[in-house]
MDTraj code that builds the backbone (N, CA, C; nanometers):
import mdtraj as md
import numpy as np

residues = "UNK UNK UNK UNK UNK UNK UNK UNK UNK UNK UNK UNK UNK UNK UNK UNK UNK UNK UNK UNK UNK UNK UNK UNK UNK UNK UNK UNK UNK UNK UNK UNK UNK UNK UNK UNK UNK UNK UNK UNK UNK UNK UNK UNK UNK UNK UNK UNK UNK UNK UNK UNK UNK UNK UNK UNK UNK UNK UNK UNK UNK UNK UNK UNK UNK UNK UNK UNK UNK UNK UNK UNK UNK UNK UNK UNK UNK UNK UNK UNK UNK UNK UNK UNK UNK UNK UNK UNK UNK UNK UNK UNK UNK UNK UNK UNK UNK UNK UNK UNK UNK UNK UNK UNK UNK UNK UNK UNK UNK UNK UNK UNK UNK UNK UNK UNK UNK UNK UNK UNK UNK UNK UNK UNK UNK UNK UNK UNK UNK UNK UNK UNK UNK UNK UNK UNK UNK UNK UNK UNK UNK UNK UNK UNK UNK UNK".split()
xyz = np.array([
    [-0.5330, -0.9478, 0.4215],
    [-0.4899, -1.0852, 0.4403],
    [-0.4654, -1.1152, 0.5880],
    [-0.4318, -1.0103, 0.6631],
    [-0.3930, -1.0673, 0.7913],
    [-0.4889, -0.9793, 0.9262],
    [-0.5829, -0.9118, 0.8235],
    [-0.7202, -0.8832, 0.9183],
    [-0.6535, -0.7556, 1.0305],
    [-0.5130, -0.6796, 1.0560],
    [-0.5119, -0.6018, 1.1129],
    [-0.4196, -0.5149, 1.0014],
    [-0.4324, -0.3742, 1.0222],
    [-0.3946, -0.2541, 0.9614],
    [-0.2534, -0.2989, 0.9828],
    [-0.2321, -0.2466, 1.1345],
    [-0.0818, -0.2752, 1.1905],
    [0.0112, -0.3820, 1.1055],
    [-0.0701, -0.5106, 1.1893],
    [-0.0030, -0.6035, 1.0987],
    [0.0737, -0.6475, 0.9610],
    [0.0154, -0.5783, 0.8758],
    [-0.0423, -0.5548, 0.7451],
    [0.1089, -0.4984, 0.6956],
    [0.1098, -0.3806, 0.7737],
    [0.2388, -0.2825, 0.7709],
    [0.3566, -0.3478, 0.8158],
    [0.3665, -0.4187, 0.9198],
    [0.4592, -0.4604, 0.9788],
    [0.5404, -0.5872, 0.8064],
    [0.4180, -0.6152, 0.8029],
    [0.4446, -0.7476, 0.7098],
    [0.5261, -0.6521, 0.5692],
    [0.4617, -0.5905, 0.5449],
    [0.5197, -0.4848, 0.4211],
    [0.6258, -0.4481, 0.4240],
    [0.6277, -0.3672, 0.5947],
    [0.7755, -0.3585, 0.5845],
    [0.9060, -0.4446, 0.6512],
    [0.8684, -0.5593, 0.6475],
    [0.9637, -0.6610, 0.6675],
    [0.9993, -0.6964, 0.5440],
    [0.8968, -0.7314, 0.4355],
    [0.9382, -0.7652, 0.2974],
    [0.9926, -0.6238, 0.2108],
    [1.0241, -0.5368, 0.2294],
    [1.0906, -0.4015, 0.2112],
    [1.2266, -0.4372, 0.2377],
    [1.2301, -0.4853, 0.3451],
    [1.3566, -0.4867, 0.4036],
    [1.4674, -0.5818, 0.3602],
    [1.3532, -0.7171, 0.3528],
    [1.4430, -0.8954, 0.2467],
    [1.4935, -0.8367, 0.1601],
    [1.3747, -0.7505, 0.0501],
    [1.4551, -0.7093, -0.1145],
    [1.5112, -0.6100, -0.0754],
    [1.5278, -0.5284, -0.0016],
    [1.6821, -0.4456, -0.0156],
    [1.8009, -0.5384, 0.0503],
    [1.7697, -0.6122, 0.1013],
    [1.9058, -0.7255, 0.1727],
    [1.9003, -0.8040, 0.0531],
    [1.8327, -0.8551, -0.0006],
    [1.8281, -0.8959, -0.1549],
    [1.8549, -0.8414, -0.3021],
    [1.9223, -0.7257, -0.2827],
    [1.8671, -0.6591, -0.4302],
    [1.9613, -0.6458, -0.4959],
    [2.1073, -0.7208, -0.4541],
    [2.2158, -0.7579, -0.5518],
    [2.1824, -0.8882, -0.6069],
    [2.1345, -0.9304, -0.5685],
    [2.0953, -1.0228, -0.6358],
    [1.9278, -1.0017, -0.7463],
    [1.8568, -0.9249, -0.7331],
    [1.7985, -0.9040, -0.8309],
    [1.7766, -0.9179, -0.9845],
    [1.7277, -0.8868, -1.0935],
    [1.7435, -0.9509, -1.2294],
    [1.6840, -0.7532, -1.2338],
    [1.7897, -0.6611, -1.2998],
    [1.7290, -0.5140, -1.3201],
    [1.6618, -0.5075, -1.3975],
    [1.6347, -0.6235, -1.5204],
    [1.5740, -0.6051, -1.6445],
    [1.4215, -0.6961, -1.5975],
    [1.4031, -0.6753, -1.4789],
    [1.2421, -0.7440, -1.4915],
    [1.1742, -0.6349, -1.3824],
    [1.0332, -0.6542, -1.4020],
    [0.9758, -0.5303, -1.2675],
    [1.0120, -0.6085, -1.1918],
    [1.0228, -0.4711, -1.0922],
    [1.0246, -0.4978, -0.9213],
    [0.8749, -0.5184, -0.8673],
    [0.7901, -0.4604, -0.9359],
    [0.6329, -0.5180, -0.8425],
    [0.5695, -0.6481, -0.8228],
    [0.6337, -0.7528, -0.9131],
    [0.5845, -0.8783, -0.8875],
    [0.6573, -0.9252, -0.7831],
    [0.8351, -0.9316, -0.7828],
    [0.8652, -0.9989, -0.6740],
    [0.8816, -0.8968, -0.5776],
    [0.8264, -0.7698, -0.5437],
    [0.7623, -0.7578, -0.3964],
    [0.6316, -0.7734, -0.3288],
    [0.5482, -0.7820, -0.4424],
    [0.4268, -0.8508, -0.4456],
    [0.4371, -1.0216, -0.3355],
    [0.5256, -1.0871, -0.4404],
    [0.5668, -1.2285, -0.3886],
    [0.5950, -1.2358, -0.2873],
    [0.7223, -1.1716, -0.1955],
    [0.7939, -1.1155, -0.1158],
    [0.6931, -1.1019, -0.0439],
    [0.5501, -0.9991, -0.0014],
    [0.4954, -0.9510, 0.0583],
    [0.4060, -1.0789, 0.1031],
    [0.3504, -1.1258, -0.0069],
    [0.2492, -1.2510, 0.0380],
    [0.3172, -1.3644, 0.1461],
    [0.4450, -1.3678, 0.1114],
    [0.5419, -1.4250, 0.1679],
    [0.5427, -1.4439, 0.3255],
    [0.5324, -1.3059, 0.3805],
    [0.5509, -1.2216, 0.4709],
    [0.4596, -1.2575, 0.5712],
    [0.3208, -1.1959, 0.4770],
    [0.2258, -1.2547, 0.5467],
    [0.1340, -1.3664, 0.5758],
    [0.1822, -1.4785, 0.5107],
    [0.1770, -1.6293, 0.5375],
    [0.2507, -1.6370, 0.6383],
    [0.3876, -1.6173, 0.6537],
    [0.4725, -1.6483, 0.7941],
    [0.3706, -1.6159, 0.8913],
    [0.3360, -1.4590, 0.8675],
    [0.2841, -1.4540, 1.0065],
    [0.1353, -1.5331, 1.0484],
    [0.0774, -1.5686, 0.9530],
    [-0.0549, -1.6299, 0.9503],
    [-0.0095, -1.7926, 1.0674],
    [0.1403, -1.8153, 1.0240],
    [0.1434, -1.9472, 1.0272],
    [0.2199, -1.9648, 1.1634],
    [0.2488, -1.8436, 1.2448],
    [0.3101, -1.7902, 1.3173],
    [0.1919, -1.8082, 1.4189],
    [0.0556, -1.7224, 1.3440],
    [-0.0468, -1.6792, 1.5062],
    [-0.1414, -1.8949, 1.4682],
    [-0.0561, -1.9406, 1.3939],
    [-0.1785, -2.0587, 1.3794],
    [-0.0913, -2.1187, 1.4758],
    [0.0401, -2.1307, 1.4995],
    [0.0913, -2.2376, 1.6088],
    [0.0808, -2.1713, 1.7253],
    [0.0472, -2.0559, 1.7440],
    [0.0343, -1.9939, 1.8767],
    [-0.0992, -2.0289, 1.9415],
    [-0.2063, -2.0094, 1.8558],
    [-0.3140, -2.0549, 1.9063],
    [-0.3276, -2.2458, 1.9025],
    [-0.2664, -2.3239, 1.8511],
    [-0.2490, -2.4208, 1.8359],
    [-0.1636, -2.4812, 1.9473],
    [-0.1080, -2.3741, 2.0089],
    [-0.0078, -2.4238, 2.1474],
    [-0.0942, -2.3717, 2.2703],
    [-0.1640, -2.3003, 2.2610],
    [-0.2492, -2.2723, 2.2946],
    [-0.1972, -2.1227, 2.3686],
    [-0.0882, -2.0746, 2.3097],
    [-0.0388, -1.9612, 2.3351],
    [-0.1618, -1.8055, 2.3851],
    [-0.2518, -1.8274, 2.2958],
    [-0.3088, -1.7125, 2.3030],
    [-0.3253, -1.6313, 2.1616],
    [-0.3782, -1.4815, 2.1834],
    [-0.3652, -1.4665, 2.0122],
    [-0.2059, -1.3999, 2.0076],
    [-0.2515, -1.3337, 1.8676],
    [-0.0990, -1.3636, 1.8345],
    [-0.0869, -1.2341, 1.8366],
    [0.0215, -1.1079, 1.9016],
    [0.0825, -1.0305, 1.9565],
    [0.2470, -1.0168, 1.8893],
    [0.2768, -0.9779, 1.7636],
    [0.4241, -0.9464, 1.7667],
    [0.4591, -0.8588, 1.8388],
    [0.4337, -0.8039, 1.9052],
    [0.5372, -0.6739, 2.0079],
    [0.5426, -0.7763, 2.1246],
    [0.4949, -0.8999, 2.1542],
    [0.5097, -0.9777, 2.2827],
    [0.6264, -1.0134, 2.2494],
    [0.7137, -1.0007, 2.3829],
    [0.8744, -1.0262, 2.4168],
    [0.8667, -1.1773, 2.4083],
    [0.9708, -1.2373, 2.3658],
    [0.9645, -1.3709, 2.2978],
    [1.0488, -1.4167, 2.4492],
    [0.9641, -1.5194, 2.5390],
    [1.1456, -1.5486, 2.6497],
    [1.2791, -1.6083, 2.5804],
    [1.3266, -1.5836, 2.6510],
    [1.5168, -1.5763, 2.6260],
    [1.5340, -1.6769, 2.6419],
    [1.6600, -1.7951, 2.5646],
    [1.6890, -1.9283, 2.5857],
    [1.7748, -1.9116, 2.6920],
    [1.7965, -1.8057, 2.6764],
    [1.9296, -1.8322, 2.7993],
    [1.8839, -1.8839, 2.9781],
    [1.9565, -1.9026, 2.9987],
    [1.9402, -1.9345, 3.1444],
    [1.9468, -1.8471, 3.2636],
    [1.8325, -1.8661, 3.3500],
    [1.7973, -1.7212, 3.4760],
    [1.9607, -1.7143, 3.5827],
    [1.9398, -1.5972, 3.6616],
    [2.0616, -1.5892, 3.6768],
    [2.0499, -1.6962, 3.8126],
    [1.9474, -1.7477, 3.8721],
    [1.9904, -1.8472, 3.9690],
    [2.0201, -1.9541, 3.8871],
    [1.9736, -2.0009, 3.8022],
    [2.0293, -2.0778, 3.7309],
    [2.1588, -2.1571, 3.6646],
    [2.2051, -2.0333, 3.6647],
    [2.3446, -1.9980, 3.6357],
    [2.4184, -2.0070, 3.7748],
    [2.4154, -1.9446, 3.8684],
    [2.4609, -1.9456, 3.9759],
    [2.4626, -2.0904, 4.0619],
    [2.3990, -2.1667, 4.0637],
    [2.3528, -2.2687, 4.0674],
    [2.4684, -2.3806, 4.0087],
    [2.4643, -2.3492, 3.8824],
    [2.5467, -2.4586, 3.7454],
    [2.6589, -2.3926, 3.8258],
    [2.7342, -2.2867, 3.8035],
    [2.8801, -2.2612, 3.8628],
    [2.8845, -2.3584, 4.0332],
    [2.8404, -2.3182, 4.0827],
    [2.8586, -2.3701, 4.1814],
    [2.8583, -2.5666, 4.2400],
    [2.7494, -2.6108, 4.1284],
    [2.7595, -2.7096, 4.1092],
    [2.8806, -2.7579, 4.0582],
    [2.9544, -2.7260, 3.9333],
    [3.0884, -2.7204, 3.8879],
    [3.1776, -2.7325, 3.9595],
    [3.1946, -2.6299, 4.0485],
    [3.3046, -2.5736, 4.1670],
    [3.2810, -2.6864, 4.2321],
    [3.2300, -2.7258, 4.2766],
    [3.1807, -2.9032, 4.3411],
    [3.2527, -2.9999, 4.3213],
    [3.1975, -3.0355, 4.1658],
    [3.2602, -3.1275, 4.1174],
    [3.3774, -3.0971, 4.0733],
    [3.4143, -3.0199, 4.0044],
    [3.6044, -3.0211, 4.0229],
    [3.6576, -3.0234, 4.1553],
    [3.6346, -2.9902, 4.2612],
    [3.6968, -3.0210, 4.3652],
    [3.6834, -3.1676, 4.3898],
    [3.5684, -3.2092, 4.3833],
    [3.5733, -3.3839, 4.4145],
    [3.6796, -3.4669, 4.3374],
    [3.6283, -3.4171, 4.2068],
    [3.7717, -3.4776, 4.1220],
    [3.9139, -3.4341, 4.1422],
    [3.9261, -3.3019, 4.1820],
    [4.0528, -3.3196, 4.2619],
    [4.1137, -3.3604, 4.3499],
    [4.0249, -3.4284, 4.4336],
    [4.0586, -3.5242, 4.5572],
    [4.0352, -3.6587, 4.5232],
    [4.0178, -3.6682, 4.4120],
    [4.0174, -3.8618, 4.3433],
    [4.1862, -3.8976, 4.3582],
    [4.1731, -4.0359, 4.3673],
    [4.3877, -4.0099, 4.3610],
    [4.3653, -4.0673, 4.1793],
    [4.4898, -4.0358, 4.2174],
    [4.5432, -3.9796, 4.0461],
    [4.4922, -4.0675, 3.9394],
    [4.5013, -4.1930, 3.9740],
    [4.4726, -4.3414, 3.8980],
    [4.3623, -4.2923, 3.8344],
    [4.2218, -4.2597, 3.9287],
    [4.1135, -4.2719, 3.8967],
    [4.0264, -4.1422, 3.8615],
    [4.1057, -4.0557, 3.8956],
    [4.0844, -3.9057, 3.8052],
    [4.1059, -3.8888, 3.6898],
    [4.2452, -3.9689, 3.6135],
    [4.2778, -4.0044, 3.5155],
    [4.1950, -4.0890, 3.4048],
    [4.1487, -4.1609, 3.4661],
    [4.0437, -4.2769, 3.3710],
    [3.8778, -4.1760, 3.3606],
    [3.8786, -4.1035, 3.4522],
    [3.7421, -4.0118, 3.4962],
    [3.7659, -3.8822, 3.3298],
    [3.8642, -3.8437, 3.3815],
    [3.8782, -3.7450, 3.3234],
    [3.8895, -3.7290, 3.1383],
    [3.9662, -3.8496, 3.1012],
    [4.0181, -3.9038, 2.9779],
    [3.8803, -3.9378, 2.8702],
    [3.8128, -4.0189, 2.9819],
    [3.6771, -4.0760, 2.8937],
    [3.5257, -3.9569, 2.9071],
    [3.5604, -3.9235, 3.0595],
    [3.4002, -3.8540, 3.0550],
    [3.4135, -3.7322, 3.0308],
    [3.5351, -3.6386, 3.0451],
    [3.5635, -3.4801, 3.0074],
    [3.6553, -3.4956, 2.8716],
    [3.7054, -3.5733, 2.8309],
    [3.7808, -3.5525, 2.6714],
    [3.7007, -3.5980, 2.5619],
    [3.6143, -3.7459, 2.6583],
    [3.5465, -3.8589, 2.5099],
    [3.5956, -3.9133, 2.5045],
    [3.7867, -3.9677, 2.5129],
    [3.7847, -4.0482, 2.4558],
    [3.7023, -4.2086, 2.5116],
    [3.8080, -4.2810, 2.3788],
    [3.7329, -4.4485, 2.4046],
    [3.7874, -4.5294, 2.5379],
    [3.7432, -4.6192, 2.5843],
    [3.8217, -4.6975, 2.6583],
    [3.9646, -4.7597, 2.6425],
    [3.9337, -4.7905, 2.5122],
    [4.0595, -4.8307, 2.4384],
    [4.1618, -4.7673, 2.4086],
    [4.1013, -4.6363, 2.3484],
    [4.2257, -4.4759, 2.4058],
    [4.3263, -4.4827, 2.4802],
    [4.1867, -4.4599, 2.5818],
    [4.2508, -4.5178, 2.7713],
    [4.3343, -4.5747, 2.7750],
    [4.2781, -4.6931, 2.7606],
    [4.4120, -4.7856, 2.8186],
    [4.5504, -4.7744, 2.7430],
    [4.5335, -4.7760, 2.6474],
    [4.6596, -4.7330, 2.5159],
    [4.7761, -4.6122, 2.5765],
    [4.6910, -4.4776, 2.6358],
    [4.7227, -4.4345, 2.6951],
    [4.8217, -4.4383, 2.8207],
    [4.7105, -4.5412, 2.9685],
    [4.7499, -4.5555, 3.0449],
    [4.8594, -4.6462, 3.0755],
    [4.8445, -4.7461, 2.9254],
    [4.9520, -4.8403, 2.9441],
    [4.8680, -4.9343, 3.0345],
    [4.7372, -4.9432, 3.0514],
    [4.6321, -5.0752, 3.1397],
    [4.5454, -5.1637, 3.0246],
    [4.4844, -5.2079, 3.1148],
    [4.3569, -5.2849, 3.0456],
    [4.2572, -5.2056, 3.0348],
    [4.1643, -5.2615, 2.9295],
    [4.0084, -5.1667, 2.9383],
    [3.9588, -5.2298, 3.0205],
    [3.9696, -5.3625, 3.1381],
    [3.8939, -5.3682, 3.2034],
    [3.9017, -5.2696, 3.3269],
    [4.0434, -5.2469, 3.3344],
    [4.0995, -5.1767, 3.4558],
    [4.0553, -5.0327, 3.4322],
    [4.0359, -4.9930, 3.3061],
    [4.0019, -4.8075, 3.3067],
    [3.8638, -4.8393, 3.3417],
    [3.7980, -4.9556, 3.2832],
    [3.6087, -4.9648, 3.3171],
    [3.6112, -4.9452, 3.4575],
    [3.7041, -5.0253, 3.5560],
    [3.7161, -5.0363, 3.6898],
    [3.7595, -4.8814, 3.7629],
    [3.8629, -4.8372, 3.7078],
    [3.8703, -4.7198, 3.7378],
    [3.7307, -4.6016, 3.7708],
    [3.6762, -4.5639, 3.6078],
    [3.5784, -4.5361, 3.5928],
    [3.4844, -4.5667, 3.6948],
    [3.4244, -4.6693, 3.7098],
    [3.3446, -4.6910, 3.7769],
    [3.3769, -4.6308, 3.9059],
    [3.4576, -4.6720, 4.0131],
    [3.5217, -4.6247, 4.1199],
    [3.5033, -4.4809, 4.1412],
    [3.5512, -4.4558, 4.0417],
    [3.5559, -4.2949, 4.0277],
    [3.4172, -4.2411, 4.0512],
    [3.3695, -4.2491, 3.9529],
    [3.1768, -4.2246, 3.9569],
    [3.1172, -4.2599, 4.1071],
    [3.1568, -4.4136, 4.1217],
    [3.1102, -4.4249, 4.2862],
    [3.1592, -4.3469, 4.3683],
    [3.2623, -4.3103, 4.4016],
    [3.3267, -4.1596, 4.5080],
    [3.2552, -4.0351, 4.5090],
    [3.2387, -4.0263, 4.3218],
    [3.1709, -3.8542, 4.3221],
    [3.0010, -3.9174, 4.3825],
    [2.9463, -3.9930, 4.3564],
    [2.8131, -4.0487, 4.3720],
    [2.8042, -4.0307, 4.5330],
    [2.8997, -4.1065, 4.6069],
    [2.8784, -4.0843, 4.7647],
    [2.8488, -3.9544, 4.8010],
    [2.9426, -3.8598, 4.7665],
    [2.9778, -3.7584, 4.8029],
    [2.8313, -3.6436, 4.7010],
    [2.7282, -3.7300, 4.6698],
    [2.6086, -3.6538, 4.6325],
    [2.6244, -3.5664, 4.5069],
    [2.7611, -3.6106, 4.3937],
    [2.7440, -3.5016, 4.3053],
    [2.7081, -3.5635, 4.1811],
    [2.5934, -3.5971, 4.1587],
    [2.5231, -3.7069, 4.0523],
    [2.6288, -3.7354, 3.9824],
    [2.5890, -3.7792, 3.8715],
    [2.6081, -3.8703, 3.7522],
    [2.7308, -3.8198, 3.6331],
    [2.8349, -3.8358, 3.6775],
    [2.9921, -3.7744, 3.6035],
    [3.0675, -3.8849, 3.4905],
])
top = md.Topology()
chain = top.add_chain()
for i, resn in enumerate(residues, 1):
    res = top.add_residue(resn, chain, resSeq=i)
    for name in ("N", "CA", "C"):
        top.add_atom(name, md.element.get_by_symbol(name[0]), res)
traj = md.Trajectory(xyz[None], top)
């Protein structure tokens, strides 16, 4: 079914592996060769359907021992984001208080405007005003969109 020996095996013994992670749940009073049979065909449809989006992405053929890349993020990457951070909390620590407050409440907690003001004891036009202000300071000072 899947045109390589290897493959073949790999697929077998992946579905080996489901019904023993499966096999409390089993029915003891029926054979086991149909649903590893099932199990197996199973197996190797995934992978059929596996090398069809690869070549369909235009990936190449299809290779399970190829290292899959990592979602995670490279370490400049990372280094990068911290430092960007370290940035912007300092900017916001040099906002005066008013407008760190309205910054902080809506764009680092969520809440609503209406929160806000409830909160601050202001208007929502005055936290919008705040807000804004705020954003324009970090904006001068080149640290995008907060």
């Amino acid at each position: 079914m899947l045109g390589s020996t290897e493959e073949a095996e790999d697929a077998l013994q992946t579905a080996l592996a489901s019904t023993w992670v499966a096999r409390a749940k089993l029915d003891p009073a029926k054979p086991i060769a149909a649903y590893l049979t099932t199990v197996t065909l199973n197996k190797c449809r995934d992978r059929l359907r596996r090398r069809k989006v690869a070549q369909l992405l235009r990936i190449g053929s299809f290779d399970p021992e190829l290292p899959i890349a990592s979602d995670e993020p490279g370490t400049e990457t990372v280094v990068a984001d911290r430092q960007m951070l370290y940035e912007v909390s300092r900017a916001i620590e040099r906002l005066p208080v008013r407008l760190r407050e309205a910054l902080v409440l809506v764009a680092v907690e969520g809440r609503s405007h209406r929160e806000v003001s409830q909160l601050l004891g202001v208007t929502e036009k005055t936290v919008e005003t705040r807000l804004y202000r705020a954003r324009q300071r970090l904006r001068e000072k080149k640290l995008g969109s907060v």
